[in-house]
C-alpha positions in Angstrom: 18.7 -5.7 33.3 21.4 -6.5 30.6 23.1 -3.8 29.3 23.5 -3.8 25.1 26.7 -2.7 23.1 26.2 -0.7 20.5 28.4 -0.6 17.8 29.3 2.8 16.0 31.4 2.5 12.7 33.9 5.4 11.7 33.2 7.3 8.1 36.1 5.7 7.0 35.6 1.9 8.0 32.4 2.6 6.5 34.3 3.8 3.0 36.6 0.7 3.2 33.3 -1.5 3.4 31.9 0.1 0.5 35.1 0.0 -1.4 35.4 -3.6 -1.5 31.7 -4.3 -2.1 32.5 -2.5 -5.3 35.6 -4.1 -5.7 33.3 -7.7 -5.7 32.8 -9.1 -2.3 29.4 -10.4 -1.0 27.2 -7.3 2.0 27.1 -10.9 3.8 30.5 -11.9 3.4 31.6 -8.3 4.5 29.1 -9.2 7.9 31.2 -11.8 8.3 34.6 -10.6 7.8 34.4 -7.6 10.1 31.3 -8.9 12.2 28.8 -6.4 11.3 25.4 -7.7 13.1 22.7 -5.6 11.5 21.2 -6.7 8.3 21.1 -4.0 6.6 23.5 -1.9 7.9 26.0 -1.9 5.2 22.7 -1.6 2.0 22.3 1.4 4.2 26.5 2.6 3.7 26.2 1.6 0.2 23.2 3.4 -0.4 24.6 6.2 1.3 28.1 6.4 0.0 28.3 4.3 -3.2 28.7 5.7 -6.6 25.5 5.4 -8.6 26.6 2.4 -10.6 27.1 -0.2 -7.7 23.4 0.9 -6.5 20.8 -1.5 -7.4 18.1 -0.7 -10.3 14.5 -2.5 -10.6 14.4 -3.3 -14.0 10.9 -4.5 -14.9 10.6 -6.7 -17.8 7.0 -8.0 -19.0 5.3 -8.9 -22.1 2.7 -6.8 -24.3 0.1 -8.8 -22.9 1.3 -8.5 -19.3 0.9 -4.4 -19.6 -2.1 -4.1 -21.1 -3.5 -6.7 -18.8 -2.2 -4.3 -15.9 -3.4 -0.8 -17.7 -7.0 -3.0 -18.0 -7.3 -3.9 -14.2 -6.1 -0.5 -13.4 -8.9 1.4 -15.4 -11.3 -1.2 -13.8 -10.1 -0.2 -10.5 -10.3 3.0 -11.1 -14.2 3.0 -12.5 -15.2 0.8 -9.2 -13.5 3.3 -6.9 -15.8 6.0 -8.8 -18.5 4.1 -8.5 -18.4 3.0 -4.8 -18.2 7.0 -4.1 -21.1 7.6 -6.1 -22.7 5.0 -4.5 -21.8 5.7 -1.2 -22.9 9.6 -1.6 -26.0 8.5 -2.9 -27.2 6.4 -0.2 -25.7 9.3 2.4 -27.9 11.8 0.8 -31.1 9.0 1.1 -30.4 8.6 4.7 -30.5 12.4 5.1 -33.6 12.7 3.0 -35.0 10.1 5.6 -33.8 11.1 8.8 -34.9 14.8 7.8 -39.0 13.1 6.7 -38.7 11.5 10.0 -38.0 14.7 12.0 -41.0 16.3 10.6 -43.1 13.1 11.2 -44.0 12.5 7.8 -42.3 9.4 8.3 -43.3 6.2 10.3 -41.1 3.4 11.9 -42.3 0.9 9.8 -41.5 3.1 6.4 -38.4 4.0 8.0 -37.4 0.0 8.6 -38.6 -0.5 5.0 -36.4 2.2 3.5 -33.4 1.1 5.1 -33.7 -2.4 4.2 -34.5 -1.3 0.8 -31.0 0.6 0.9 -29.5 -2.3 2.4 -30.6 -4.6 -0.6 -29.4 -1.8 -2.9 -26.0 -2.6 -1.6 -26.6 -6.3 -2.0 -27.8 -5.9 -6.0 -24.6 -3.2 -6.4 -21.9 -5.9 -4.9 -23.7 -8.7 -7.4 -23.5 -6.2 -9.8 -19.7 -5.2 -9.6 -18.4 -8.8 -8.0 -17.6 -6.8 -4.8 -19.8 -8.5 -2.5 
């Protein structure tokens, strides 16, 4: 069993790291001056101890087209999600209504088998339906 070193950095050799990342120098020339081996330690220190303007912003930039492509698929997603429900509640409730008519024998095997491959081609016509399947 090798034994590991671990490396713990004082708040202030932290600060000085920081300091000269905002002062212009590279996190990966910083590694390599002082020999910092984790790859994310010091975006961890700046995140931590950098003022908010030498943090990094995601700035999204698209086009008209782009967004209202996005807000299209979105809704889209959003109706087949509500219609997958429904149509998973509905076929829940027919397998109940089944299982119940088979309990109380008004219900064969044979109607059974029929009913549930009926309500397996109802999944079948759905996914045509929506492109899911």
């Amino acid at each position: 069993m090798t034994s590991r070193t671990i490396k713990r950095y004082s708040e202030s050799f932290k600060l000085q790291v920081v300091s000269e990342y905002g002062a212009g120098c590279s996190a990966s020339d910083l590694r390599k001056k002082y020999g910092i081996t984790g790859g994310q330690t010091i975006e961890r220190w700046i995140k931590k101890y950098a003022p908010e303007r030498l943090r990094n912003k995601l700035i999204r930039i698209q086009t008209a087209k782009e967004v209202v492509r996005i807000n299209e698929l979105q809704a889209e997603v959003k109706e087949l999600k509500e219609a997958l429900v429904k149509v998973s509640l509905e076929k829940l409730a027919l397998e109940s209504i089944l299982e119940v008519l088979e309990e109380a024998g008004v219900v064969t095997d044979e109607a059974k088998k029929n009913a549930v491959s009926s309500l397996s081609g109802f999944g079948k016509r759905l996914n045509s339906q929506t492109g899911l399947g």
